[in-house]
N, C-alpha and C positions, 0 to 999 in steps of 0.2 A: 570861838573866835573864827572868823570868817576870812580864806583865801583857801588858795590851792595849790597843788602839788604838782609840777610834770617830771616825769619818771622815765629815767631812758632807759629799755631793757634792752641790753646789748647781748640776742641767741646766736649757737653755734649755725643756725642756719638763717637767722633772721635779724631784722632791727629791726626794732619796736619803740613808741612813745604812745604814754598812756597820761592822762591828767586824772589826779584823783579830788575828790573836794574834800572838806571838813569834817564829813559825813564817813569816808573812807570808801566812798563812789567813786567808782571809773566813769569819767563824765565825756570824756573823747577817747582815744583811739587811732593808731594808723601804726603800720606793717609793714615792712617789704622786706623782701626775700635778697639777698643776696649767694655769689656764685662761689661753689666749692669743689674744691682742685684737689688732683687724685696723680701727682706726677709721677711716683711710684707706688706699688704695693705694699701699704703698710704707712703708706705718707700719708699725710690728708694737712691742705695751707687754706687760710685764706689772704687775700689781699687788705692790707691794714687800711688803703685809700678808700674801697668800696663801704668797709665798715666805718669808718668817720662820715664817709656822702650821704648812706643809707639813713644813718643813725640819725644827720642832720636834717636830712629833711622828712623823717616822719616824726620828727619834732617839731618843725616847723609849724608840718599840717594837723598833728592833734594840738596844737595853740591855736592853730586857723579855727579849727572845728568849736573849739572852746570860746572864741571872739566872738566866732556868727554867732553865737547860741547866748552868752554872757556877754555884752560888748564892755561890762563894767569891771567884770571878773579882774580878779587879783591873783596874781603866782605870786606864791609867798619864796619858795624855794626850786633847784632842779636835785633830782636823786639819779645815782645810777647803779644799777644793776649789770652783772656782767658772766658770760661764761669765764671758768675762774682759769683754767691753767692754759689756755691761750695765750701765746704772748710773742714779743717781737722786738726789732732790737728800730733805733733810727736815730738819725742826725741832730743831734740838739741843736748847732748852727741854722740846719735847714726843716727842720721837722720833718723830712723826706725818710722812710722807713727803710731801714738797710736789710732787702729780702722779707719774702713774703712773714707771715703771720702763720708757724706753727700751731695746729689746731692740738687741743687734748687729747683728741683719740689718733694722737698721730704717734706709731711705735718705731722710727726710725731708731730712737736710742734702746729698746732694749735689750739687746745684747751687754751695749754698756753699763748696762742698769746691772747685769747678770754677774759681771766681774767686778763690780762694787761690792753685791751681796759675798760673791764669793771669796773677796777676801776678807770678809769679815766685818762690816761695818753697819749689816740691818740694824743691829740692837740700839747703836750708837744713834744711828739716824734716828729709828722711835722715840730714844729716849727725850731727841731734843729739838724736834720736827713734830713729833705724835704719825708720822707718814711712815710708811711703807718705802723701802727704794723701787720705785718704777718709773715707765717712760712717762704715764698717766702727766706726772707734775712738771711745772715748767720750768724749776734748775736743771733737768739734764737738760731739755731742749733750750734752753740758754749755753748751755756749757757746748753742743753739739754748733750753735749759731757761730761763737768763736772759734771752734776749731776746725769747720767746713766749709761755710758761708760759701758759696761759689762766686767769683769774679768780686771778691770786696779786697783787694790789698790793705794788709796790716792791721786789723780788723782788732787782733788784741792790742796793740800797740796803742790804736784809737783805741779803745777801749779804757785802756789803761790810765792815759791822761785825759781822761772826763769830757771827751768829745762824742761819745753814744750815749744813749739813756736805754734804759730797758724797762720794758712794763709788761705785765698784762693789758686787758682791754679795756679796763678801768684806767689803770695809767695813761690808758693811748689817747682814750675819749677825754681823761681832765686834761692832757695839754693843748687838745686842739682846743678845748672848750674855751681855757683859760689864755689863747695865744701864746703858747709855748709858757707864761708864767709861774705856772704851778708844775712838779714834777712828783705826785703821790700819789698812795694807794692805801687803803686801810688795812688794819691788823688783819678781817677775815683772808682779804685777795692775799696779803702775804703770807700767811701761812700756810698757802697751797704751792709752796715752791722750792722744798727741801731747801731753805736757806734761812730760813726764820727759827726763832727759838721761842718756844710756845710758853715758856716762863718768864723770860726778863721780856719778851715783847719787842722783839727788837732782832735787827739782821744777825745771826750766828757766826763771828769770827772764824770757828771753827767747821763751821759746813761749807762757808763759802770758801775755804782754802781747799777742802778735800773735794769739792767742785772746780774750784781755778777759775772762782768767779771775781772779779775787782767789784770793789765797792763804791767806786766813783759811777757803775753804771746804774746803780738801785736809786730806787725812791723812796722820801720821806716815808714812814710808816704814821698812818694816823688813826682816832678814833673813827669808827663807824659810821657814830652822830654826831656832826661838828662841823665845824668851818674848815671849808676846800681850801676855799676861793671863787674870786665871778668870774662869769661868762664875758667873752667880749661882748659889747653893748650893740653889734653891729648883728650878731646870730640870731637875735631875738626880738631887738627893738628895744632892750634895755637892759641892764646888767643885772644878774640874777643870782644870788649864792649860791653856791651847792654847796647842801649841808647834809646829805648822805650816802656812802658809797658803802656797797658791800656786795660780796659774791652771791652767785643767783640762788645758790641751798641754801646760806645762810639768812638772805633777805627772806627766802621764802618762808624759813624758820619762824623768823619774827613776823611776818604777815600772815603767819595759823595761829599767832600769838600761844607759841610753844614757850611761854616762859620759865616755867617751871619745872626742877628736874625728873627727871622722867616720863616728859612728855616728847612726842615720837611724831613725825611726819613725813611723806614721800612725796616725793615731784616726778610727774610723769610728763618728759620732755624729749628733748635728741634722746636725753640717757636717764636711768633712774636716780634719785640720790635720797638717801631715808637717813635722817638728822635727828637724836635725839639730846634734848639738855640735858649735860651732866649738871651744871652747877658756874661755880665759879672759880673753880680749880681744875684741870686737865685729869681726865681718867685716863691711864693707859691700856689699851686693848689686848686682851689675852687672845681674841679671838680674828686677826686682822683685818679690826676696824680701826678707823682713821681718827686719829682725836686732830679735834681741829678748832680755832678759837671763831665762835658763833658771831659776838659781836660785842663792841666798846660803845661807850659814850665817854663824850668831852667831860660832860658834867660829873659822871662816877668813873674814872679811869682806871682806879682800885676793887672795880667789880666787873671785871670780860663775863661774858656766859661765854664755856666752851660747849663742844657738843664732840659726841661720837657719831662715827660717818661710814656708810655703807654707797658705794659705788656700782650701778650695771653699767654698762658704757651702750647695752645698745637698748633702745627700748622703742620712743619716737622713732628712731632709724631705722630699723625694723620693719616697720610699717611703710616707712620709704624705700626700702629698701623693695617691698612687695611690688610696691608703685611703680618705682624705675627702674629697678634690677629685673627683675622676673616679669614685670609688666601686667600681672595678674588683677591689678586693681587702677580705677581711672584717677579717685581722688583719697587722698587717706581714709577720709571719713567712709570709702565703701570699705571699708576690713569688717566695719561692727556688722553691719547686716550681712555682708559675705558668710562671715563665722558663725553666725546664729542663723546660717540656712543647715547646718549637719548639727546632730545633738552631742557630738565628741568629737576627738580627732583620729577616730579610730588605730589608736594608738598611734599615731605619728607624733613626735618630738623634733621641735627646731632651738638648736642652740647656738644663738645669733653671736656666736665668737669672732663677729669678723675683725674684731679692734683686740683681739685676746678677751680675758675673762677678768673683771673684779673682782669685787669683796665677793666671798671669802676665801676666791683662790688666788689672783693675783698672777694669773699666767698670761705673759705677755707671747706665747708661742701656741695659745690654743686658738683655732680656726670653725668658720661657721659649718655646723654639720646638720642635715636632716636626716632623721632615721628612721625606720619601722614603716618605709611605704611599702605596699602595696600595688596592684592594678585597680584597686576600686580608690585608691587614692583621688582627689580631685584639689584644685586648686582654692575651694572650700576649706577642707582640710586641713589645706598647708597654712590660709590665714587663719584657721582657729588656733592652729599651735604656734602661732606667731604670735597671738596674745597671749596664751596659755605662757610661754617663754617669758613674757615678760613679767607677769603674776610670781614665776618658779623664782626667776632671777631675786626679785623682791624679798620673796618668800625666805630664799637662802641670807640674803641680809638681815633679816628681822631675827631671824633665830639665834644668830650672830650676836646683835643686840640686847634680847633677854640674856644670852650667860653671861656678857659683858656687866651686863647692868645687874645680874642677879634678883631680877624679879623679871613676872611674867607680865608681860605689856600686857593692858587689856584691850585697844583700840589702835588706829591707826588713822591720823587726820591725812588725807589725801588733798594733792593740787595741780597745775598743769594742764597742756592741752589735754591729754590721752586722759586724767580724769574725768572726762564730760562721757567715756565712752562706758554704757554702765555695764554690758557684760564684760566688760575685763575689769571694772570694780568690783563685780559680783564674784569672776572667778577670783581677782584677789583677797577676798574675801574667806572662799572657799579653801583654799591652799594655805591661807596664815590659822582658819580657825580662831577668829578674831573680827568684830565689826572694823567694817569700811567707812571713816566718817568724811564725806565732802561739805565742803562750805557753801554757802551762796554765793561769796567772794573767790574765784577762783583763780582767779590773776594776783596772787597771793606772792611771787616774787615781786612784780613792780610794787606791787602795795609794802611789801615789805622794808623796801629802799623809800619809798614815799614817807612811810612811820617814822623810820631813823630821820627825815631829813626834817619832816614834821616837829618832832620833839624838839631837834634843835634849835627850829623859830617859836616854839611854842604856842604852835596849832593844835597841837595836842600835850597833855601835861604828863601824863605818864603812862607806864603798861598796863595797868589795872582799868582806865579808860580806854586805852584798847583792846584789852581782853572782852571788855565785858561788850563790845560792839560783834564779835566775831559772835555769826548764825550759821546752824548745821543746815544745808539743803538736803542730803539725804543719806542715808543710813543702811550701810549693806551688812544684812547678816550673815553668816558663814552656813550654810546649805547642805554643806558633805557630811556624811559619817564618818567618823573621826579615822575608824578600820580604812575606808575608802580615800580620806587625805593622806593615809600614811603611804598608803600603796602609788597615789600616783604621783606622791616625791620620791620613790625609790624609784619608778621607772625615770622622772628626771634627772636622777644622779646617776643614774646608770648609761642615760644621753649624755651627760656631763661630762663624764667618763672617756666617753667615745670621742666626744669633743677635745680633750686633753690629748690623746693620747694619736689624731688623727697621721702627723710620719710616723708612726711603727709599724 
């Protein structure tokens, strides 16, 4: 069947619109960057305006790109993808957004997070979240909005009588899409926000009181693949359904066409995030990992795939962080040849803790450390173990994953900007002892939100049709001697270490 897809992917540092065809080709294209804010140590916002303007007009212009090239072309659907625990509160009256946009890697709450755990409530949250308590998810930073918001009066009070709406950025993008009409977000975006219940599907009476969240401020919860709602007819030239939303690991999930359980993939972006299907039932993680619901359709509402979730928080950033922070490099893309100008990192270690540590520590107090320099140290160096760090980060997830799952993966489908970059494919490779498998399709998040939204107009008919379209590009095998990975994961837990324990 003949039309096409455009797909918003809404990144922690970027908007994106990608148009895909029938084919599951990226046929346009367009980007821009938006500005991120650093008010305090430990903060990180973005502004919710700049992300609906950005959003909207490299929408615009991958349908521009799409016109000149196809003047006859058909959009059949709009899909959105989004960073997931982002999120932000605003005026249902005015759609005007009450205080910036809380980004994920923002730990203003962890202390709070700290005296939740401590009174006793992790098990309770797992059991009925599949999350961990941290600042990582966007119920604290919602529950932080009402009780701090600077210069908003009465804030819960609104709140309380159903004059705020609260979203993620999926919520934020369907209302502007739909003219304030629509106020939802799909099962996956909600169950990143300790306030959902990973069983009935549905917001957790009892999470949202031991948050002192109102319910008047949440969103519909809906299928993955399904009817939104349209776009106003005036954003695009004509009114468009959106018929897929889901969070950007989960989308990318289903765009490696991981349907199956026990198949395994990572996203190499701002941060890492390594997704495997359990099934259609929630595993709970002995090893903490994240159980998290992958995704729904309209049509089988009685079959979610969940998946288990491993978290790095810095990976892309990392690499920017080389860029802008330390100044060491002119454009991302010089890290790979910087790194592969030394054959090691002569033993130097960087454990990019600036946002704390994820899966599998979950310490929201460990800080970025680099160790084992030397005087022959060089700024070579420091970008080798800046990708090295991110392969380890990975690497600690994965291993997490096998005991969870009780079998030993044997591969790893790879996706993301930073997969294009092959020696840190290769050293990921080398560190898991496992192939590295890349796609030819590696825009595998928007594609992923474009399949659900696909299915739903029946562009495409089912998973088995898209599975069988997904092609390997290329294939890294594992390099090290087994003696020799072991040794240089104990020197990174032994960085790790150093990283944890940095005030003693």
């Amino acid at each position: 069947m003949d039309g096409h897809i455009l797909a918003l992917d809404q990144g922690t540092s970027s908007s994106r619109a990608l148009v895909f065809d029938a084919r599951g080709q990226a046929v346009a294209l367009a980007q821009r960057e938006f500005h991120q804010h650093f008010p305090q140590p430990g903060w990180v916002e973005h502004d919710a305006q700049e992300i609906w303007q950005t959003q909207l007009e490299v929408a615009r212009a991958a349908l521009a790109q799409l016109r000149a090239a196809s003047p006859k072309a058909r959009v059949r659907a709009v899909a959105i993808t989004n960073q997931r625990e982002t999120c932000l509160l605003w005026d249902r009256a005015t759609g005007t957004p009450v205080g910036p946009a809380i980004v994920w890697q923002d730990r203003r709450t962890a202390g709070w997070c700290d005296a939740l755990r401590a009174a006793g409530h992790a098990r309770r949250v797992q059991r009925k979240t599949g999350l961990v308590i941290d600042a990582y998810f966007s119920g604290s930073k919602l529950r932080w909005m009402l009780d701090h918001l600077p210069g908003v009066p009465d804030i819960r009070a609104r709140a309380e009588r159903g004059e705020l709406a609260f979203g993620t950025i999926d919520t934020w993008l369907l209302w502007q899409l739909t003219g304030g009409r629509v106020h939802a977000t799909d099962v996956s975006n909600a169950s990143r926000t300790l306030l959902f219940n990973l069983n009935t599907l549905d917001w957790d009476p009892e999470m949202l009181a031991l948050l002192d969240v109102p319910r008047a401020l949440l969103p519909e919860v809906l299928p993955s693949s399904g009817f939104f709602g349209e776009t106003d007819a005036h954003l695009f030239g004509e009114a468009l359904p959106i018929t897929g939303v889901a969070g950007d690991q989960q989308a990318a999930t289903f765009g490696q066409a991981c349907f199956a359980p026990g198949m395994a993939k990572n996203t190499y972006g701002t941060g890492c995030f390594m997704l495997m299907n359990t099934g259609s039932r929630p595993v709970s993680s002995r090893h903490r990992l994240l159980t998290t619901v992958g995704w729904q359709s309209a049509a089988e509402p009685a079959r979610p795939a969940y998946c288990l979730e491993g978290s790095v928080f810095m990976a892309g950033a990392t690499v920017q962080w080389l860029r802008d922070g330390l100044q060491i490099i002119e454009r991302a893309a010089d890290v790979e040849p910087l790194a592969a100008s030394v054959p090691d990192t002569g033993d130097c270690f960087l454990v990019p803790a600036f946002a704390g540590l994820g899966t599998p520590w979950w310490d929201g107090h460990a800080r970025g450390t680099l160790v084992g320099m030397t005087r022959g140290t060089t700024r070579a160096h420091i970008a080798r173990a800046a990708l090295e760090a991110i392969a380890f980060q990975s690497a600690d997830v994965f291993g997490a994953m096998a005991a969870d799952a009780g079998i030993a993966l044997t591969e790893l489908r790879v996706d993301g900007g930073a997969s294009r970059n092959d020696l840190l494919m290769q050293m990921q490779a080398d560190v898991l002892g496992v192939p590295v498998v890349r796609p030819h399709q590696t825009e595998t998040t928007a594609l992923g939100a474009a399949l659900l939204a696909g299915l739903a107009v029946g562009l495409w008919q089912d998973a088995s049709e898209i599975g069988a379209r997904w092609q390997v590009d290329r294939r890294f095998e594992p390099r090290l001697q087994e003696g020799e990975r072991r040794d240089r994961i104990a020197r990174w837990q032994e960085a790790v270490s150093r990283a944890r324990n940095w005030a003693q």
